[in-house]
C-alpha positions in Angstrom: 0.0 0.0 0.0 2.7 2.4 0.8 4.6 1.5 -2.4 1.6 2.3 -4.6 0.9 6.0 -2.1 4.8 6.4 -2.8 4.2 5.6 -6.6 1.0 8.4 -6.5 3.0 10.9 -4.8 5.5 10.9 -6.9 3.5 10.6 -10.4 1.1 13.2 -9.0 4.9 15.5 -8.7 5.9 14.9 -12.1 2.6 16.2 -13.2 3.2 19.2 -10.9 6.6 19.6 -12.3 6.0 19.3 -15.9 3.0 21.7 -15.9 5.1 24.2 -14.1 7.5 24.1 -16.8 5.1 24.5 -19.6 3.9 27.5 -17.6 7.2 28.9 -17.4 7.9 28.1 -21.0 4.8 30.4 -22.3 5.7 33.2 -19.6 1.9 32.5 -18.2 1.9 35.6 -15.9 3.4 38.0 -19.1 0.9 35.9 -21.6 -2.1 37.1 -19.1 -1.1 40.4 -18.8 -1.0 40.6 -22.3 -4.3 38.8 -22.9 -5.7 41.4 -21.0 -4.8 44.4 -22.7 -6.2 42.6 -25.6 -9.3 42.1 -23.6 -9.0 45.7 -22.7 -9.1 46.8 -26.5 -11.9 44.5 -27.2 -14.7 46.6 -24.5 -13.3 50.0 -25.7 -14.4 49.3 -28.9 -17.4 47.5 -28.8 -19.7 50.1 -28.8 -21.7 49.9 -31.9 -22.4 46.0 -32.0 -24.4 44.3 -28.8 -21.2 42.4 -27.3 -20.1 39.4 -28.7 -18.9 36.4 -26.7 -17.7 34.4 -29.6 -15.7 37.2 -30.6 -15.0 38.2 -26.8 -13.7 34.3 -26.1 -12.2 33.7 -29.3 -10.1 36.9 -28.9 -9.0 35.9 -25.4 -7.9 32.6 -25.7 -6.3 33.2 -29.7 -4.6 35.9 -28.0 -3.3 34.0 -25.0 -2.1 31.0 -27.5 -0.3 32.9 -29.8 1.2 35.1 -26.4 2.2 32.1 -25.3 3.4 30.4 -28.5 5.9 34.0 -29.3 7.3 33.5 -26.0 7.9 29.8 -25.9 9.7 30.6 -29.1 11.9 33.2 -27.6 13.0 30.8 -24.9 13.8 28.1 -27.8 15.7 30.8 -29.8 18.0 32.0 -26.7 18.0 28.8 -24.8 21.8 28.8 -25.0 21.9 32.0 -23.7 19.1 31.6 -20.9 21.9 29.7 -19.6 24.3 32.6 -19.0 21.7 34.8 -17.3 21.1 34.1 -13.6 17.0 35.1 -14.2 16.8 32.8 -16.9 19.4 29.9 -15.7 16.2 28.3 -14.4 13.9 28.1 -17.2 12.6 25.1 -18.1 15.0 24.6 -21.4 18.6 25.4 -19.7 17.3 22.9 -16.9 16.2 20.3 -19.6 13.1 19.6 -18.0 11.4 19.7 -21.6 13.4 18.4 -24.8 13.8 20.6 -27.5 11.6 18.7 -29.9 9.1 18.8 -27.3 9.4 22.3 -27.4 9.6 23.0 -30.7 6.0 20.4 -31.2 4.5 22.3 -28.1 5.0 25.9 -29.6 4.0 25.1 -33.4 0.3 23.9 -31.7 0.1 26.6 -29.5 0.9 29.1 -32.4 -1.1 27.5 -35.1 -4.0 26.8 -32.3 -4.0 30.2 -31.8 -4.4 31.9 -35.2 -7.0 29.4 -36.1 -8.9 30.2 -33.1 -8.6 34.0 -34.3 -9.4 33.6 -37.8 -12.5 31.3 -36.6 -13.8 34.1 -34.0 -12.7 37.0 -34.8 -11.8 38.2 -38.6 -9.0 38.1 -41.0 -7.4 41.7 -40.1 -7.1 40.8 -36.3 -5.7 37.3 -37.5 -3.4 39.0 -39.8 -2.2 41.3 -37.2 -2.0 38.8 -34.7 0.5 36.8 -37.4 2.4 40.0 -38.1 3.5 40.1 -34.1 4.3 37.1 -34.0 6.6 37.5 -36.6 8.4 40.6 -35.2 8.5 39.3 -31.8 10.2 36.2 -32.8 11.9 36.7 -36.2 12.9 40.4 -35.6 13.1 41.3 -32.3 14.7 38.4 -30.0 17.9 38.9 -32.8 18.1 42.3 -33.0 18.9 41.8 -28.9 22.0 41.5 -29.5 22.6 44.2 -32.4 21.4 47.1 -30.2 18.8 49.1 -28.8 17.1 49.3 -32.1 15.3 45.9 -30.6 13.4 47.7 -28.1 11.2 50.2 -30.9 11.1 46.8 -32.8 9.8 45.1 -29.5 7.7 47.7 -29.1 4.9 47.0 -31.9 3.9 44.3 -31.1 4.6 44.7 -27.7 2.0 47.4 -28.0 -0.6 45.3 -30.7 -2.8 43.5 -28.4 -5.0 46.4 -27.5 -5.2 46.6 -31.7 -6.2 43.3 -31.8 -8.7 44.2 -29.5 -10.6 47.1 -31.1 -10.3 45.1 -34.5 -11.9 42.0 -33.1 -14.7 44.3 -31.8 -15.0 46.6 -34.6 -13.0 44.6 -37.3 -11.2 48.3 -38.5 -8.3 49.9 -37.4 -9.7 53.9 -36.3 -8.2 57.0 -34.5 -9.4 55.8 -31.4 -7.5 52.2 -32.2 -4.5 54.3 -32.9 -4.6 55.8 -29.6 -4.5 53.1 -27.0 -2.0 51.2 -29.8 0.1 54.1 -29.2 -0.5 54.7 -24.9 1.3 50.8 -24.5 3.3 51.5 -27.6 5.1 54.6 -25.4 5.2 53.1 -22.4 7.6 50.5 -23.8 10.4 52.2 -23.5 10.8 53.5 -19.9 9.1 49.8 -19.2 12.4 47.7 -21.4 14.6 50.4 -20.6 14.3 50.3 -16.4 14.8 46.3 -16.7 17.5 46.8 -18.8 19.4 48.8 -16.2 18.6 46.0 -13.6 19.3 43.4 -15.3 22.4 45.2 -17.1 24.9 42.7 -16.0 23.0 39.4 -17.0 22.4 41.1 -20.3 26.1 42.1 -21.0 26.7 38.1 -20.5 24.7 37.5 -22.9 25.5 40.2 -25.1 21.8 41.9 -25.0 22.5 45.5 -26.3 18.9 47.5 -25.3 19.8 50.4 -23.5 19.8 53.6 -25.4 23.0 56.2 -25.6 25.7 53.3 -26.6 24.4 51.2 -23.7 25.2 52.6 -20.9 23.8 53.3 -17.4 24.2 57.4 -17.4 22.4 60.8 -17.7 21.7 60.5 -21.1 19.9 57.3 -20.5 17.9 58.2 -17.5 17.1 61.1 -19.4 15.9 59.1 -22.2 13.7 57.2 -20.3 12.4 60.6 -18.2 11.2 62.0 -21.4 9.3 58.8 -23.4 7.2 58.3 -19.6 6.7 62.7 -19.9 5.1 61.6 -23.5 3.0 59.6 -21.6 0.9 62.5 -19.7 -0.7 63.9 -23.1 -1.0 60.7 -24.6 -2.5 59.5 -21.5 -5.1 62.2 -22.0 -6.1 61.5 -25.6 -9.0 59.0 -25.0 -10.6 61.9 -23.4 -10.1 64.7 -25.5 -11.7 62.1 -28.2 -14.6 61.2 -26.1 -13.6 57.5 -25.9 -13.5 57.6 -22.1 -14.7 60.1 -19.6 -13.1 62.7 -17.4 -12.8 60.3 -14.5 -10.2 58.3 -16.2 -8.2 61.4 -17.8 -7.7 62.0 -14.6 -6.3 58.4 -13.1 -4.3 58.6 -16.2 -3.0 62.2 -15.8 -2.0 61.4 -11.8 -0.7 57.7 -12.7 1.5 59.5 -15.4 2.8 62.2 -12.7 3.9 59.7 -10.1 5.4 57.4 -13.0 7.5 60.8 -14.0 8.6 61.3 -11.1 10.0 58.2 -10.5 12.4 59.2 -13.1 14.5 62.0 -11.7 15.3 60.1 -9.0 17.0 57.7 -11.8 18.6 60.9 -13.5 20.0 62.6 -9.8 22.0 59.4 -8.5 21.9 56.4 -11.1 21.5 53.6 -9.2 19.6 50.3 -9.3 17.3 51.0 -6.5 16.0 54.1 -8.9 15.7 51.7 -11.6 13.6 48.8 -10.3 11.4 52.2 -8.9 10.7 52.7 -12.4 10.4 49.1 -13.3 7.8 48.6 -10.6 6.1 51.7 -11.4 5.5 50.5 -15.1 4.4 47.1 -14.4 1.5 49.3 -12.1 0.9 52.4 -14.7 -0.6 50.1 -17.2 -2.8 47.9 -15.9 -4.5 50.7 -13.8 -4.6 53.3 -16.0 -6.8 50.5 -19.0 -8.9 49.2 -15.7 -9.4 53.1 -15.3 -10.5 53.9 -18.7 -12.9 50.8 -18.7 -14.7 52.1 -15.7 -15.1 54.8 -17.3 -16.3 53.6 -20.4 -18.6 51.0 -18.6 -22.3 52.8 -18.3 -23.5 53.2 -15.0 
């Protein structure tokens, strides 16, 4: 009896184990962050249509698929290197907890799962632009890594396309208003990569990740870069009011949430040091998030 509780335990661990790394291997927590600024996109725009699960789920769990299936290829593609960087030593592919043809099968499914889920519930331009990130996440971007900081505006679009994906699924066009919240996350990109980049400076330079701005290094000229993209984000912050896309309320969240981010940066630009930074990190992983929830309170009737 023991031997078989022993033999349970220990099947019931793999299990544990292996789903843990296919977890890891999509970047879950990154692929639902991202699902729901697609998800985000999709209520600001439906507005002229009554609201569509189909399209609602389809978007949701396309969008999480293909997420998922752009980041697993990432890992793939810098698996060697994963192994030099100490935040990514213990990813599932360095460890060799999943093969690389299980991998390499895993992501194909998850990728091709994905669009066809898109192009079944949503339409062809949000499948097509869900292909397109895809391809510049994987194809363009994780290379250009280690060219230079050219990567991180290439990382940007479709960093900044699931909110697109979401006002296309809803509306199936690509307006102003589309434009605006592509180009709120689009922005916010760069103080976001930029304040990892000086954290994780030293695991990048093993690796030979070239992203920060002003020849790569951690000065002025780089804090100051970073001070003046999150200062671009107070206007464009305020856009989906001025266009009557959200209320007041919001402009306002946005407008205070952009003051605090700001000045998160001159801290960064007076001493330079790593505490500064993950400030600014921290304060982008919040900005985002609150500033969409924000806007869809405000766009939800009362």
């Amino acid at each position: 009896m023991k031997t078989m509780d022993v033999a349970g335990n220990s099947a019931i661990e793999f299990v544990k184990v292996r789903a843990r790394a296919y977890m890891d291997l999509i970047k879950f927590r990154l692929s639902a962050l991202v699902t729901f600024s697609a998800v985000f996109g999709f209520i600001l725009g439906d507005t002229a249509v009554a609201f569509s699960w189909p399209h609602f789920l389809g978007l949701a769990l396309g969008g999480f698929l293909i997420t998922g299936a752009s980041g697993a290829a990432n890992e793939i593609l810098e698996r060697d290197l994963d192994k030099l960087m100490k935040r990514t030593q213990n990813r599932p592919l360095p460890l060799k907890i999943i093969s690389l043809s299980e991998a390499y099968l895993f992501t194909s499914l998850l990728g091709f799962l994905g669009i066809g889920i898109l192009w079944i519930f949503t339409n062809p331009l949000t499948t097509l632009l869900g292909i397109l990130s895809m391809v510049l996440y994987i194809f363009v971007y994780t290379p250009l890594k280690r060219v230079g900081p050219i990567a991180v505006f290439v990382g940007a679009i479709p960093g900044a396309m699931p909110p697109l994906l979401g006002w296309t699924a809803a509306t199936g066009s690509i307006s102003y208003e589309a434009l605006i919240i592509f180009g709120i996350q689009f922005i916010w990109q760069f103080p976001h990569f930029w304040a990892i980049a000086w954290v994780s400076d030293e695991d990048y330079q093993r690796a030979g990740f070239k992203l920060l701005p002003s020849g790569g290094k951690k000065d002025l000229n780089t804090a100051f870069q970073i001070m003046i993209y999150t200062l671009f984000l107070l206007p464009l912050g305020l856009l989906p009011t001025y266009f009557g896309l959200t209320g007041l309320n919001s402009g306002i969240v946005a407008t205070v949430c952009g003051v605090l981010f700001l000045a998160q940066t001159f801290s960064l630009m007076r001493d330079g040091s790593r505490k500064s930074a993950l400030r600014i990190m921290f304060g982008s992983f919040l900005y985002l998030p609150i500033v969409q929830i924000a806007y869809l309170i405000d766009k939800i009737p009362s």
